[in-house]
N, C-alpha and C positions, 0 to 999 in steps of 0.2 A: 376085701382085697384079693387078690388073683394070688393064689398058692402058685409058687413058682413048680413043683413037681407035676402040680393038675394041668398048666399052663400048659405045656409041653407041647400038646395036640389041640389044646384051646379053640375051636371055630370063630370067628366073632364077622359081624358085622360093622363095615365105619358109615356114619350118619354125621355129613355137614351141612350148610346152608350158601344160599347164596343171597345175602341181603344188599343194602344202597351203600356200606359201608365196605363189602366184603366181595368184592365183583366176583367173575366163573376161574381167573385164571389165580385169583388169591385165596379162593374154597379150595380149587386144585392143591396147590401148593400146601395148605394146612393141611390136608388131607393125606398126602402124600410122608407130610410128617407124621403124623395121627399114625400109619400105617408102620414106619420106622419105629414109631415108640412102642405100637404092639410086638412085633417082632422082637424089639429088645425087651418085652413083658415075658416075652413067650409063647406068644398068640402067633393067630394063622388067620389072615384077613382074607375073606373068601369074597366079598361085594363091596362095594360101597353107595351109598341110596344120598343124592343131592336135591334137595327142595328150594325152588327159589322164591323166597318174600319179603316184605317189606321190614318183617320184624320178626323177632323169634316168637311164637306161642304162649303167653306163658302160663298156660296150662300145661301141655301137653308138648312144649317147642316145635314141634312139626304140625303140619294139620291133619285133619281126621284121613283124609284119603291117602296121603306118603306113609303112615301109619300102619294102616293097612296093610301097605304093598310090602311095608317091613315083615309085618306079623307075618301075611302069606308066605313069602320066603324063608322066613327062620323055621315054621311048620312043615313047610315041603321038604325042605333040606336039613335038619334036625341041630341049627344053631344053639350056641347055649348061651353065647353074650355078644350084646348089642354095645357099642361105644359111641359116645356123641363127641364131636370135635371142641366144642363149648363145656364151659361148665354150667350144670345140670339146677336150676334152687330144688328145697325138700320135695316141693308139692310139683316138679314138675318130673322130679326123679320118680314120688311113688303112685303119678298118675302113668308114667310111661311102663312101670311096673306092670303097671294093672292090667295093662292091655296085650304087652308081648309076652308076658308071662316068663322072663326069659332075667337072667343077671345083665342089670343096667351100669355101664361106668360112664362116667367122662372124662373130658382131657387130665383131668385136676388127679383126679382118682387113680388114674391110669401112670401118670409122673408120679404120684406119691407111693405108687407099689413097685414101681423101677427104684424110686430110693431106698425101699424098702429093702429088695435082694440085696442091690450094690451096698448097701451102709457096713461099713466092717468096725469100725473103732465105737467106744464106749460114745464119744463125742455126736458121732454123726446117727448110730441110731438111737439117742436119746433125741436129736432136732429133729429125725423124720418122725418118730411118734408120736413128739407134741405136734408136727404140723399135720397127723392122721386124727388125733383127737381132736383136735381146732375144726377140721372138716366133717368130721359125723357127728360132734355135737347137735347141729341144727337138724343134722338128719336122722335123728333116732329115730322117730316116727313110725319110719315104714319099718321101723323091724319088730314093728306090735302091731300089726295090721294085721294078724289072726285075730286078733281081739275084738274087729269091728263088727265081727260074722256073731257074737252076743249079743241076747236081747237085752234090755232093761229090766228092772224089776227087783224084787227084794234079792237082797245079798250078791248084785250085781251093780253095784253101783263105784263106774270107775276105777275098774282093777287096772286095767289096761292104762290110764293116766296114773297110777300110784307104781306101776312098774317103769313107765317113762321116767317119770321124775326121780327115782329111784335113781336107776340108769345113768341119770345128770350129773345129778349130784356126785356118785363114782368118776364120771369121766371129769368134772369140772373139777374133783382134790385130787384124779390122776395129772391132768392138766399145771396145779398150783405145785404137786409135789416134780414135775418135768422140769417148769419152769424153775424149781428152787436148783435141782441136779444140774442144771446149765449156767446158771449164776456162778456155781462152785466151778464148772470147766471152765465158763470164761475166763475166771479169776485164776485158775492155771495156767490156762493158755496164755492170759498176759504177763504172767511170771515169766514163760519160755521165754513172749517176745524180749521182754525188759532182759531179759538172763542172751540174751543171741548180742544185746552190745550195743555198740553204735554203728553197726556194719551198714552198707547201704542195702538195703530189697529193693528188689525187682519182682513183682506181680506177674504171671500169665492170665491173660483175660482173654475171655473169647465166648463164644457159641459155642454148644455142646458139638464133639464130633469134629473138630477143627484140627487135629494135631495138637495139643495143646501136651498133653503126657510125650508122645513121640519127640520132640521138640526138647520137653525135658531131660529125656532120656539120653539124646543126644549131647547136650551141652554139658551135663552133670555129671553122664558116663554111670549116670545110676539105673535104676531098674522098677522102675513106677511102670503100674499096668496101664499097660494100652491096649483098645478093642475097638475092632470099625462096629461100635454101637454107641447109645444118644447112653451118656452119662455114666462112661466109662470109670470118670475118677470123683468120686461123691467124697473122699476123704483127703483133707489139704495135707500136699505132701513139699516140705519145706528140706532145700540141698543148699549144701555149699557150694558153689561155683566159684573160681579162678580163670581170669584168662587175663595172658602175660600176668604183672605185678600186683592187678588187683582183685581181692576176693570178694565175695557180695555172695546176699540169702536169695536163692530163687522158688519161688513159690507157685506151685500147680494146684490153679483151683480148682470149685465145682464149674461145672460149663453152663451158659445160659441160656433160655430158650425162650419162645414167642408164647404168649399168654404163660406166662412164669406164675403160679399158687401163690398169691400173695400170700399162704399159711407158709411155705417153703419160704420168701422172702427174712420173714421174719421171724421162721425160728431156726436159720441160719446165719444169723446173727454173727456168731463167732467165727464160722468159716470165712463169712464177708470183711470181717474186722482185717485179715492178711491184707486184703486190698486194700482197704481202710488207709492201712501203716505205711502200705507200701511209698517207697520215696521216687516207682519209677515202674509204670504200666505196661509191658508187650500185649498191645493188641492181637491175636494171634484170629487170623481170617481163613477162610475155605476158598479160597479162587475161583475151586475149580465148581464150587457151586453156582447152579445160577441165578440165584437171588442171594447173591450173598453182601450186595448191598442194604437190602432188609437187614438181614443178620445186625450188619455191622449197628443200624439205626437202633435194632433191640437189646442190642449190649451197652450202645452209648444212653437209652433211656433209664435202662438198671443201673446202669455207672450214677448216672446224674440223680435216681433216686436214694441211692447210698451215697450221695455227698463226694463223690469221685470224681467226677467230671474234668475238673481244672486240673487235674496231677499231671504230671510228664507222660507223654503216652507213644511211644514208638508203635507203629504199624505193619505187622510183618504177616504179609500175602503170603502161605503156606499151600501144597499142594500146586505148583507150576506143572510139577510133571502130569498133572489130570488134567491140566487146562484143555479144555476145547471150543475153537470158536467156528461160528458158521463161515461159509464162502458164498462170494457172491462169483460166477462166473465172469471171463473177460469182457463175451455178449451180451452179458445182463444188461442193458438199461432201464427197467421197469423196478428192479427190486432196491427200496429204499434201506441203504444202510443204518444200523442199526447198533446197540450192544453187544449184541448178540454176536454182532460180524469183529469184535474190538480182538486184535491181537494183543498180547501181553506190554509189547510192546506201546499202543495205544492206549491202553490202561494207565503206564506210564506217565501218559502226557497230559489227564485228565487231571481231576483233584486232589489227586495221589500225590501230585508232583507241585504242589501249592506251598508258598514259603513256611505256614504251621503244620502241615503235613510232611511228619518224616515218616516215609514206607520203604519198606526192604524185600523183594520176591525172593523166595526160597523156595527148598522142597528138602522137610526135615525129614524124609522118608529114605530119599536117593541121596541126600546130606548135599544137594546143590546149592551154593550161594552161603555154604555156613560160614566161609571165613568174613564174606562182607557185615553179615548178619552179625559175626562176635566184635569187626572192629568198630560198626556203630553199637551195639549192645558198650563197648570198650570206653566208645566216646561219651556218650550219652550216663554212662556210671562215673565215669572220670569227673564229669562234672557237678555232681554232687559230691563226690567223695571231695574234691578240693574247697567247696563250700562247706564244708564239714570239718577237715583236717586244712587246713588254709596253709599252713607250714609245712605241709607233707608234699608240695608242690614240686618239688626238684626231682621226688622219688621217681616223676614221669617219665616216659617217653615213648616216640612216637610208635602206634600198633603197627606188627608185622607176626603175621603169622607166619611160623615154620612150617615148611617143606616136611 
């Protein structure tokens, strides 16, 4: 993993592909992420090398000549690490090894050393370590590959495999004793929830990097970190909110992202469970992204593989005041309109504005659109809370925010 102090000045290279599944302007776009998540590592992306094929390698993922042009480059310019936009299998990590002679990561490796720094509570860096052990179990390998430069022969027989296995065995009862340590946090964490009441939650979901902390920050008047970097808030921070009569738990999760470590999935477990409980989802979106239709498809696929899918989910379009859209001139005839060309306005009137689609524009930054954002947030709690307290119906009335 990348020492956050070494980082600092870090050189690296990003390495993607362009396959039948993965067209030029969707390498782009990963890549462009790849490059955010270095920076947020610590790293200093100097190139990026794009090979287009049919299929990944799975030797060596790239072919003998992209290869090459890598190795050239990191020698002429004195690179120290190469990152792949994919995750890497053992044998194609410690054949890429062999050849650039250089510290290899991939996407996987790369997110799990960003959890790494940000993890602050007992909770979240015991789940990034079992989801660091789950990933170099299969790849111990290359890290006895001085061993293969011995011959055979008497009193050589197999050191290099009895230190592997060795090695296993440690990380596979460091692995069973992680897993016991988070059994015991779960079983905390769901005392908190059970002990918080019958109050209604409200969940923040999103894509990493969305406003999802700034948002919080605003509503709750509280003081959760917020940074314009991928995974700002690794540790669920759970407030109390009011607005007018009614109170309610709001919850800032981890953020989600495109090819998400199935080893992160699942040994965040207990962060996801917030969501899990939640009785009622703020989608919380980046507008001003331009693919932030993606985004949204890759948080509804996480939602739907943790069993979230069908909850209440209000949809709140964050970042208006970044919004920017192209023009097409009044002369233009030639140039076909597009997304690209869609005012905020037109965004509106798309599937935004569809009878299961409730969405709200705001910008939790310049605090535009908070009041309409608190009186649906208002309504939308309101009605659970009366399917919850059915007798407490009278206590209501109708939202108006003060002056």
């Amino acid at each position: 993993m990348i020492d956050a102090k070494e980082a600092i000045s870090e050189k690296a290279v990003l390495i993607g592909i362009i396959t039948q599944q993965q067209n030029e302007a969707k390498s782009e776009e990963y890549l462009d992420e790849l490059q955010f998540l270095t920076e947020t590592a610590g790293g200093v992306p100097v190139k990026r090398f794009v090979q287009k094929m049919d299929k990944p390698n799975p030797k060596t993922f790239l072919g003998a000549g992209k290869l090459d042009e890598v190795k050239s480059y990191i020698e002429t310019k004195g690179i120290g690490t190469a990152i792949f936009d994919d995750e890497l299998s053992p044998a194609q990590l410690r054949n890429i090894e062999k050849i650039l002679d250089c510290k290899i990561l991939d996407r996987t490796n790369l997110i799990l050393d960003i959890f790494a720094q940000r993890a602050q509570t007992s909770s979240a860096k015991t789940q990034v370590e079992l989801a660091q052990c789950q990933y170099l179990l299969p790849r111990l390998t290359r890290l006895w590959t001085h061993l293969d430069k011995q011959k055979g022969g008497i009193g050589m027989r197999g050191p290099g495999e009895t230190e592997i296995e060795t090695d296993r065995r440690i990380i596979n009862d460091k692995i069973v004793l992680l897993k016991k340590k988070l059994k015991t946090i779960d079983k905390q964490m769901a005392v908190q929830r059970k002990n918080r009441g019958k109050m209604v939650r409200v969940a923040l979901v999103g894509y990493t990097n969305v406003g999802k902390s700034t948002l919080m920050n605003v509503i709750s008047k509280s003081d959760v970190f917020a940074e314009n970097k991928l995974f700002a808030t690794l540790d669920t921070t759970v407030r109390k909110v009011v607005i007018k009569n009614i109170p309610f738990l709001m919850t800032d999760t981890v953020g989600f992202i495109r090819k998400l470590p199935t080893q992160l999935v699942e040994s965040f477990k207990s962060t996801l469970d917030e969501v899990r409980e939640a009785d009622l989802l703020l989608h919380v979106v980046d507008i001003s992204h331009p693919n932030f239709e993606d985004h949204i498809a890759s948080v509804n696929s996480i939602l739907n593989d943790i069993k979230c899918a069908d909850k209440p989910t209000l949809m709140v379009f964050n970042k208006i005041d970044a919004y920017q859209h192209e023009t097409i001139a009044a002369d233009d005839l030639e140039t076909e309109r597009t997304k690209e060309h869609y005012t905020l306005q037109d965004w509106q009137k798309t599937w935004m504005n569809k009878n299961d689609v409730q969405s709200i524009f705001i910008s939790a930054l310049n605090k535009e659109n908070l009041n309409d954002f608190k009186e649906t947030t208002y309504e939308e709690v309101k009605k659970i809370h009366i399917q919850r307290f059915p007798y407490n119906d009278f206590l209501y009335y109708e939202y108006k925010e003060e002056a």
